[in-house]
C-alpha positions as CSV (number, residue, x, y, z in Angstrom):
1,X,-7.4,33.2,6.7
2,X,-9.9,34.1,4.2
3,X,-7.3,33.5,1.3
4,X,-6.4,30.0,2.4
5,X,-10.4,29.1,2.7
6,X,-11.0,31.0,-0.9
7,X,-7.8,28.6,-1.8
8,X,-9.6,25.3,-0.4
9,X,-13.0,26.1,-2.0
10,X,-11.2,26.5,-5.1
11,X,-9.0,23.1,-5.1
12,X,-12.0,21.2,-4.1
13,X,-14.3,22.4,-6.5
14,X,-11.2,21.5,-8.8
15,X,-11.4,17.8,-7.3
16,X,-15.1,17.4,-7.5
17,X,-14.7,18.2,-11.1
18,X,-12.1,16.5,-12.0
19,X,-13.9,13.4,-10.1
20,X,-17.1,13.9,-11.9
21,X,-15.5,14.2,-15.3
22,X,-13.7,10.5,-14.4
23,X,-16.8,8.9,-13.5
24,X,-18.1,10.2,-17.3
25,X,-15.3,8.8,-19.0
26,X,-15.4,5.8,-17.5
27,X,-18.6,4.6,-19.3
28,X,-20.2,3.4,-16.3
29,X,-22.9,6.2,-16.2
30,X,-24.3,4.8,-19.1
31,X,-23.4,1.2,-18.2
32,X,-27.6,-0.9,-18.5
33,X,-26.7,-2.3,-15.3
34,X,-29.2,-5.4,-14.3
35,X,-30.4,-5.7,-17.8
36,X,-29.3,-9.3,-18.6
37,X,-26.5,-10.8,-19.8
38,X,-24.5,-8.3,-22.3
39,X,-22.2,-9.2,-25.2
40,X,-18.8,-7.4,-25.1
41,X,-15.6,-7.9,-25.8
42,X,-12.7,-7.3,-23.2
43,X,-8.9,-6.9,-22.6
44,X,-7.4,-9.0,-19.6
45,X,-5.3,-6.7,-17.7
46,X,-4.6,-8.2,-14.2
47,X,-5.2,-12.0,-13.4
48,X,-4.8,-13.4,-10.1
49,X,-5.6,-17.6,-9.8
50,X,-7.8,-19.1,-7.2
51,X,-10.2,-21.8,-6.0
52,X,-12.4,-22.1,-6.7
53,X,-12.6,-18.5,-8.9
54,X,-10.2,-16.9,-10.2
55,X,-10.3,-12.9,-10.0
56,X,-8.8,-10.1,-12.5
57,X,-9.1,-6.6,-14.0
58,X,-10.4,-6.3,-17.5
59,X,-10.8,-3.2,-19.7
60,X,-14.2,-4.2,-21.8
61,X,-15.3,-2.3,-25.3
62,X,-18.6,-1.5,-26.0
63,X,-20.7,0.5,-27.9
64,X,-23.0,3.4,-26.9
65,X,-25.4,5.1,-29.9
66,X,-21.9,4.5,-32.3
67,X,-19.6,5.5,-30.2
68,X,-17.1,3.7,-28.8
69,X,-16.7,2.7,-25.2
70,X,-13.4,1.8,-23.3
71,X,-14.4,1.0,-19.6
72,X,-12.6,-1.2,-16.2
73,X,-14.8,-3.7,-15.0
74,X,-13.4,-6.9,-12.2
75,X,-14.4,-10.3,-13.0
76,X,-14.5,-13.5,-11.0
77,X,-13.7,-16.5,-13.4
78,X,-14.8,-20.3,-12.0
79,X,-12.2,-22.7,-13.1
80,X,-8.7,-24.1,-13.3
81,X,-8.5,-22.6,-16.9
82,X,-7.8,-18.9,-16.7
83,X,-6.6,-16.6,-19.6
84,X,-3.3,-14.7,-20.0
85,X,-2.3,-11.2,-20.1
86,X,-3.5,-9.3,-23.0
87,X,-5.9,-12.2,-23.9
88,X,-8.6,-10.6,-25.4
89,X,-11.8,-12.5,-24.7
90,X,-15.9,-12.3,-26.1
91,X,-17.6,-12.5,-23.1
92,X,-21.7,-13.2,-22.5
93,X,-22.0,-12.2,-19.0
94,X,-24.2,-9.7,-16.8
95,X,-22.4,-6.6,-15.3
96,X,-23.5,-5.9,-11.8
97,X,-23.0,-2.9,-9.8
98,X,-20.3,-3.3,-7.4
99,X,-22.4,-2.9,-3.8
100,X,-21.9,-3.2,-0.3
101,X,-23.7,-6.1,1.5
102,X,-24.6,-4.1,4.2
103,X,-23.6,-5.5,7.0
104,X,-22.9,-3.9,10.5
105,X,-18.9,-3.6,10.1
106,X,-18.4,-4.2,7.1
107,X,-15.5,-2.7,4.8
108,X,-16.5,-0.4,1.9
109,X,-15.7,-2.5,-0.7
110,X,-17.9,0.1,-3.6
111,X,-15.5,3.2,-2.4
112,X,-12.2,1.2,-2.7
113,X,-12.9,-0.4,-6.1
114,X,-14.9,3.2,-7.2
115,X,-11.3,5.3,-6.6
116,X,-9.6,2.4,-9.1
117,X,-12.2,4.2,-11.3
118,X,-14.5,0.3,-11.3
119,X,-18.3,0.5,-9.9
120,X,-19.2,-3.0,-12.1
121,X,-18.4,-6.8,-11.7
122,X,-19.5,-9.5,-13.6
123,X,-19.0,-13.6,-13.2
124,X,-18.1,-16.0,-16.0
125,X,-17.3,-19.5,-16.2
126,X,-15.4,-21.2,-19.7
127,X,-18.5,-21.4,-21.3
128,X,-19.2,-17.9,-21.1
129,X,-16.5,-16.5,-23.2
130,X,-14.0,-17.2,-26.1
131,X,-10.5,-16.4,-27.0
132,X,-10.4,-13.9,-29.8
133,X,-6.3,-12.8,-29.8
134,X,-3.7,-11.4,-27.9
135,X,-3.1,-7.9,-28.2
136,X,0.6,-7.2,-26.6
137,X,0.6,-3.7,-24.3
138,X,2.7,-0.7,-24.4
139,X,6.6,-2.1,-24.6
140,X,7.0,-0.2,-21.3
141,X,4.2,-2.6,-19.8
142,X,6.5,-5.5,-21.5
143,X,9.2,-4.5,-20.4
144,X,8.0,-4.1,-16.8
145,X,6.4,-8.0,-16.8
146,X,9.7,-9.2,-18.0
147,X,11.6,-7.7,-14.9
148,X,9.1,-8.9,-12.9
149,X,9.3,-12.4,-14.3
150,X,12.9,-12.4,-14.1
151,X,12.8,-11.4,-10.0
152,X,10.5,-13.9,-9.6
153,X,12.0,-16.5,-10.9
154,X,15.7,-15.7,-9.5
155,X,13.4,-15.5,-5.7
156,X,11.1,-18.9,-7.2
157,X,14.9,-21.0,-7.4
158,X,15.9,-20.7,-3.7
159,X,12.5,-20.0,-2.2
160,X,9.1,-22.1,-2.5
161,X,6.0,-22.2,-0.8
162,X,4.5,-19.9,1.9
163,X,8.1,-18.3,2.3
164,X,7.7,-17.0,-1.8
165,X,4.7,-15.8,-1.3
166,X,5.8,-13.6,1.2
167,X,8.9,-12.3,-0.1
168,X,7.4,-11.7,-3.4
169,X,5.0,-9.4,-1.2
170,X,7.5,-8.2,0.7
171,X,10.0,-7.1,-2.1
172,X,7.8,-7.1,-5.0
173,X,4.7,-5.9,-3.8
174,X,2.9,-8.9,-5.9
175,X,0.6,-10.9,-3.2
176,X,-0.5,-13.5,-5.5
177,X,1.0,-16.2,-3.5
178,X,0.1,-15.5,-0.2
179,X,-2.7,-17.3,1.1
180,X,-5.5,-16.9,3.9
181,X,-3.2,-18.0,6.7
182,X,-0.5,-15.9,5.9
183,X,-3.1,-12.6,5.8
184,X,-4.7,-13.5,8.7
185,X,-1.0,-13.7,11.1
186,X,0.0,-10.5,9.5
187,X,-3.6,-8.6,10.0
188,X,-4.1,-9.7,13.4
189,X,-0.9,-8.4,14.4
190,X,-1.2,-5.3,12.9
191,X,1.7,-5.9,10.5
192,X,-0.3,-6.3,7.6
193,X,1.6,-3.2,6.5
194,X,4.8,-5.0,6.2
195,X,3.4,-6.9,3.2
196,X,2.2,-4.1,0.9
197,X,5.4,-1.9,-0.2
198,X,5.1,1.5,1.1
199,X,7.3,4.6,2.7
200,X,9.2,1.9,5.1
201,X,10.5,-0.1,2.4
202,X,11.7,2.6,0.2
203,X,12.7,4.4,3.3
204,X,15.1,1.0,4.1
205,X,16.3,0.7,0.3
206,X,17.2,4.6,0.1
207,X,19.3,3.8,3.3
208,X,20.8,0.3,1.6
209,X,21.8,2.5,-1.6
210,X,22.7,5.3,0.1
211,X,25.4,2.8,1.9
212,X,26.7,1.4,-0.8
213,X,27.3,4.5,-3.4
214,X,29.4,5.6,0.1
215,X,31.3,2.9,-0.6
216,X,32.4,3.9,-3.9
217,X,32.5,7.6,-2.9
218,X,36.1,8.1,-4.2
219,X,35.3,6.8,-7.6
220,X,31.8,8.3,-8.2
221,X,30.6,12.3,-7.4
222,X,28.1,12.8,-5.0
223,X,25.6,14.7,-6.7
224,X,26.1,11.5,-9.6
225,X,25.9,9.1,-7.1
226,X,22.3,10.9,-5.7
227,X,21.1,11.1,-9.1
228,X,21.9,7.1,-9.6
229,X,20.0,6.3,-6.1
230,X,17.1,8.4,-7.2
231,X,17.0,6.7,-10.3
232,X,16.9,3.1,-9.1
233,X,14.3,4.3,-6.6
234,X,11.9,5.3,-9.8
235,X,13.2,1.9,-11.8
236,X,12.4,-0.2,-7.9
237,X,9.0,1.9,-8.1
238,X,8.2,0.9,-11.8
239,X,8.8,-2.9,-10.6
240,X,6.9,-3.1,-8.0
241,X,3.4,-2.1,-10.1
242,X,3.6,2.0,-9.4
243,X,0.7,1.8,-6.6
244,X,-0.3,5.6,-5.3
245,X,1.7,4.2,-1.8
246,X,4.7,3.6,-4.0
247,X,4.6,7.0,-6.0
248,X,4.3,8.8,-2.6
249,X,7.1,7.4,-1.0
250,X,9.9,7.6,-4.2
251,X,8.2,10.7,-4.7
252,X,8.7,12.2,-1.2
253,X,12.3,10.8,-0.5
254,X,13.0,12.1,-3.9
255,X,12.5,15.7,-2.9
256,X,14.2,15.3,0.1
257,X,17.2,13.7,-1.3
258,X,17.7,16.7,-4.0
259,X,16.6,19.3,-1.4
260,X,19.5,17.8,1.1
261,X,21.9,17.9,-1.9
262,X,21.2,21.7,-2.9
263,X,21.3,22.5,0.9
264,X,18.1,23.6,1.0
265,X,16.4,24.1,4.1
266,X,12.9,22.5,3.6
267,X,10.2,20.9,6.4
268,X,9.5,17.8,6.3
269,X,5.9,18.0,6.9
270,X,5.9,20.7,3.9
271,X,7.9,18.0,1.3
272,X,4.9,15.3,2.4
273,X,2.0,18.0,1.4
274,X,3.6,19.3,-1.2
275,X,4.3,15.6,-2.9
276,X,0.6,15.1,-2.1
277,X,-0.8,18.3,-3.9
278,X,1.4,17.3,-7.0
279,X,0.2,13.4,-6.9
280,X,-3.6,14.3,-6.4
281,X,-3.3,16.8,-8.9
282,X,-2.2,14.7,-11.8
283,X,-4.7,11.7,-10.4
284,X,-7.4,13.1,-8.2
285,X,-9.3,9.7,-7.3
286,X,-6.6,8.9,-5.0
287,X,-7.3,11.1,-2.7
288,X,-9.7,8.3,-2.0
289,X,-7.4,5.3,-2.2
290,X,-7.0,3.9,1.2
291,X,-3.7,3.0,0.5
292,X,-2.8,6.8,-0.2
293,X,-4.6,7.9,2.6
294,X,-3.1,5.6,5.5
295,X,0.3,6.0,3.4
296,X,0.5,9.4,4.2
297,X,-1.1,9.4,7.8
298,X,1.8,7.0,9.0
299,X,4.2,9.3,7.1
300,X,3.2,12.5,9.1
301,X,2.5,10.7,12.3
302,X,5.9,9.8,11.9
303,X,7.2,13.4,11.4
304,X,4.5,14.5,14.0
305,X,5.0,12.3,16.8
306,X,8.5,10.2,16.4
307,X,11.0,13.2,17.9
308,X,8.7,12.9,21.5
309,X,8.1,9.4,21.4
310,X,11.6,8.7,21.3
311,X,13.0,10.8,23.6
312,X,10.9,8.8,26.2
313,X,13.8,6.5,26.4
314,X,17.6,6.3,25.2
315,X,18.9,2.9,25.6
316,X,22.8,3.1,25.6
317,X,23.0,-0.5,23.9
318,X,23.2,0.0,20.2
319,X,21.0,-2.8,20.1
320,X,18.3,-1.7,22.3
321,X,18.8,1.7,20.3
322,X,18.0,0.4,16.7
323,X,14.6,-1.9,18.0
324,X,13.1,1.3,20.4
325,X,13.8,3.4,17.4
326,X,11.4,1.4,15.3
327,X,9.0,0.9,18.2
328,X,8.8,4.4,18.3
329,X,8.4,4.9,14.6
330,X,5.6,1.8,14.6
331,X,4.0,3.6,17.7
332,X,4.2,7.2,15.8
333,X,2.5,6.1,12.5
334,X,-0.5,4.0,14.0
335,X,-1.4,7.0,16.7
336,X,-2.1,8.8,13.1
337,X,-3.6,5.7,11.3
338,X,-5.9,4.0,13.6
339,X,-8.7,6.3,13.7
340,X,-8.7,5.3,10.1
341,X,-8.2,1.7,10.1
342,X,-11.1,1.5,13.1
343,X,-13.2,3.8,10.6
344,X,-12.5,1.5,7.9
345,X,-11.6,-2.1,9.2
346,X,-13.7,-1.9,12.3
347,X,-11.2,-3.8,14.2
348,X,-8.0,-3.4,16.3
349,X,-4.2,-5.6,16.6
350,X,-4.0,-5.3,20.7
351,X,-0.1,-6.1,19.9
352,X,0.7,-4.2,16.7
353,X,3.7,-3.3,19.2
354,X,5.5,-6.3,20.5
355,X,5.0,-7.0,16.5
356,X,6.6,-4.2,15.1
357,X,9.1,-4.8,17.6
358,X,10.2,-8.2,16.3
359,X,9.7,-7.1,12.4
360,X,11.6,-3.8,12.1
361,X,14.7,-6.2,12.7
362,X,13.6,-8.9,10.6
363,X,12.0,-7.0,7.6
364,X,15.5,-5.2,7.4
365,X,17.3,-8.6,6.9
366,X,14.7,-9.8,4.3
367,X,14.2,-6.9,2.2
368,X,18.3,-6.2,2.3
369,X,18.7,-10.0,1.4
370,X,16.3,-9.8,-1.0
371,X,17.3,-7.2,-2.9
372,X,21.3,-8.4,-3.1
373,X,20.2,-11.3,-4.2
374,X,18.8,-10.0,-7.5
375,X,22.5,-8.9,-8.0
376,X,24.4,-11.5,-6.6
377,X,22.3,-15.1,-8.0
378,X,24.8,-15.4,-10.1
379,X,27.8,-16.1,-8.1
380,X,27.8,-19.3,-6.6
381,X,28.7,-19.0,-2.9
382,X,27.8,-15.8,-2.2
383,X,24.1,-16.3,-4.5
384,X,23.3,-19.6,-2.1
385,X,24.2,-17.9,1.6
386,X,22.2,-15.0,0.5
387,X,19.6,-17.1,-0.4
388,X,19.8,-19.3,2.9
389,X,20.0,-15.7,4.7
390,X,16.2,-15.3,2.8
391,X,14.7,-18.3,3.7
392,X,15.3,-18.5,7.1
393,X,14.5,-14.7,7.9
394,X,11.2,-15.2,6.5
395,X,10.7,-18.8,8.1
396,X,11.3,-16.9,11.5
397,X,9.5,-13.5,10.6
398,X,6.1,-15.9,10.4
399,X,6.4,-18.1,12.9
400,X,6.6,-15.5,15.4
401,X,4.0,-13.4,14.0
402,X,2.1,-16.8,14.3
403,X,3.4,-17.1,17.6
404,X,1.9,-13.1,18.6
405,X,-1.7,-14.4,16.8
406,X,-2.0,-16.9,19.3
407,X,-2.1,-14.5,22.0
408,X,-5.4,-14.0,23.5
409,X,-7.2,-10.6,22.3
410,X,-4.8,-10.4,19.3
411,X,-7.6,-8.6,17.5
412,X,-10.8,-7.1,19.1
413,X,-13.8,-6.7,16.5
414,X,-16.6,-4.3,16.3
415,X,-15.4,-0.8,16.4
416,X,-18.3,1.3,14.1
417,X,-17.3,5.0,15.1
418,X,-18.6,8.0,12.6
419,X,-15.9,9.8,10.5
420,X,-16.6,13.0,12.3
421,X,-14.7,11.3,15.2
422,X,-11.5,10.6,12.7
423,X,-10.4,14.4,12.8
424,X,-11.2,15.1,16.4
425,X,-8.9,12.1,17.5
426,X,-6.6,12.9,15.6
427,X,-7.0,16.8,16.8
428,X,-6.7,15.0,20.5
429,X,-4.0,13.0,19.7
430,X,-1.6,16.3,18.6
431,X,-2.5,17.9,21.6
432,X,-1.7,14.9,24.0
433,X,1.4,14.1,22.4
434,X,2.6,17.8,21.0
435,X,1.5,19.8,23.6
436,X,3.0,21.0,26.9
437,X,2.2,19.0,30.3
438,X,1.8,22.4,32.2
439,X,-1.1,23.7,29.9
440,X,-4.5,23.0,31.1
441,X,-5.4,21.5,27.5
442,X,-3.3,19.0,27.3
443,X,-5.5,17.7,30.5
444,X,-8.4,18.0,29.1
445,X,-7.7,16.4,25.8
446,X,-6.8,13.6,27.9
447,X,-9.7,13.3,29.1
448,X,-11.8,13.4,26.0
449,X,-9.2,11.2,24.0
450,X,-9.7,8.5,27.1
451,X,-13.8,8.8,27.5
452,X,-13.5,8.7,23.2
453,X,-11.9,5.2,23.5
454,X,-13.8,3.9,26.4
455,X,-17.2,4.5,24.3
456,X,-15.9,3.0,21.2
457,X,-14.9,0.2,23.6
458,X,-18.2,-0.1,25.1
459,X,-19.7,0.2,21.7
């Protein structure tokens, strides 16, 4: 035991180091916040258009005593003129910390934009800043926005409209399109998860290429054909913008693909903290991205808790089968994840289960259809059903999570629980679902995981 705490203490100095050191080269210590306006020039990175501001990313150069200065900084831009990628600007503009408001409930906004390695804002509108030139990225970055373009635009010629916007999210992980209705269905129903490309998509595309290479088994080796999935995993991962969600999940099935191939025998649960270790290890500040943290909660909930929830019940309808086998996977991953989201989001989806219910069939049939039809556009007949196939997936995926947001108490507000209580639920939760009826503490964790949840109720 003392080896493994010597181990911890060791690996979190490590992290507090290595997040220290960030912060320093991020300029920001040094940054004269609430000193006026500042001159500076900056590099658009990431542009997203709105109204009545536009938002982005932008890497701004400055100078500190000589020395030059490379830092991120998010900007809100009034207008309906917005720059382009790569657009290098001279901006007049005050950088503000980023802060929380301080409201009762409110998300940490500072946190999430501080593990992106950002603590300062600014607003601008046209008059505040001038095009200098265009300085074209890496040609991997090029290359990437080409594919990108290119999916969009094959998805832009038989989709338009809300139903784009979502299956650009869906399969592309790029929510520029989707509006405030569209995140509001998906967030009171708990499905919010369906939009951001994580472990369940690659999980469902592994499966898709996994079908088809056995379709071609007696024309291609098997240990060619796994290192041809794995490779289109990486080149699906690079599309879709290489998010620390993303990594984790092409990461993970990539190790478990190779170890199934060497017939290995390796643990799950080991090949998720292992993947983790490496990934924080070469970027520690996302060990405090919420999208890596809730990632990897629904992943080992999933590992965790999905062999006992399903053996609850065994339809014999194939059917029946495939929708109470997501259930239970949906059911699995938020038991781990909801202490978190209450911690985070202060709120709850009463019917994140009748939702995931009706998605795991649906999100199958768009992401499949989606995918094809990157392949298949071209040829006429098959290109336009696959297309129709799209559409009307996604037409009937939102109406009925529109149809689940009408229900009364879709989403109940004003959870505000400490973080302490994050591990002890989640303590609780392993011994109510892990542990043996006949032991007396699987009674008594039921009794403090119930009186846990009625004073967060009554809170």
């Amino acid at each position: 035991m003392a080896k493994q705490l010597r181990v911890l203490v060791l690996f979190s100095g490590l992290g507090f180091l290595a997040t220290l050191q960030q912060f320093q080269l991020s300029g920001w210590e040094k940054w004269p916040f609430h000193s006026g306006k500042s001159i500076f020039n900056m590099k658009v990175l990431e542009i997203q258009k709105g109204q009545p501001w536009s938002k982005g990313i932008g890497e701004i150069q400055w100078k500190l005593t000589g020395k030059n200065q490379s830092t991120l900084v998010r900007f809100y831009l009034k207008g309906n003129d917005v720059p382009q990628l790569d657009d290098c600007l001279h901006v007049k503009a005050q950088v503000i910390p980023i802060e929380n408001k301080g409201n009762p409930g409110e998300f940490d906004m500072q946190l999430y934009w501080k593990t992106k390695g950002i603590y300062g804002q600014f607003f601008m509108q046209k008059t505040d800043y001038s095009w200098i030139n265009s300085e074209p990225s890496s040609w991997l970055t090029q290359w990437i926005r080409a594919s990108q373009n290119w999916c969009n635009t094959i998805l832009a010629q038989h989709l338009q409209g809300r139903e784009l916007g979502i299956a650009q999210a869906l399969i592309l992980g790029d929510k520029t399109l989707l509006d405030d209705e569209i995140r509001s269905a998906f967030t009171a129903t708990g499905s919010m998860h369906i939009l951001a490309v994580s472990g369940l998509h690659i999980g469902l595309i592994l499966q898709l290429l996994l079908m088809v290479m056995k379709l071609g088994a007696r024309w291609i080796k098997r240990s060619t054909a796994l290192l041809l999935v794995i490779l289109l995993l990486w080149f699906y991962a690079l599309m879709t913008g290489f998010s620390p969600s993303v990594i984790r999940a092409v990461f993970m099935f990539t190790v478990l693909t190779w170890t199934q191939w060497k017939g290995w025998q390796s643990s799950s649960v080991n090949t998720l903290f292992f993947t983790a270790f490496i990934i924080v290890l070469w970027k520690p500040l996302y060990f405090f991205d919420l999208g890596f943290q809730l990632s990897y909660l629904a992943m080992l909930g999933i590992f965790l808790f999905y062999p006992v929830i399903a053996k609850v019940w065994r339809p014999q309808n194939s059917i029946l089968a495939y929708l109470w086998e997501g259930t239970a996977i949906g059911f699995a991953a938020q038991i781990v994840t909801t202490p978190l989201t209450l911690y985070y989001f202060h709120q709850f989806p009463n019917y994140f289960a009748v939702a995931n219910l009706g998605l795991m069939g649906l999100s199958t049939i768009v992401l499949g259809a989606g995918i094809f039809i990157l392949g298949i556009h071209y040829l006429p007949f098959l290109g336009k059903l696959n297309g129709l196939i799209l559409l009307y997936s996604i037409y009937w995926m939102f109406v009925f999570i529109q149809w689940i947001e009408t229900w009364p108490g879709a989403l109940v507000y004003g959870f505000d629980i400490p973080f302490l209580f994050i591990p002890i639920l989640f303590i609780l939760a392993c011994l109510l679902f892990l542990g043996e009826i006949k032991r007396s503490y699987w009674k008594w964790s039921a009794i403090h995981f119930l009186l846990i949840l009625a004073w967060m109720s009554r809170s």
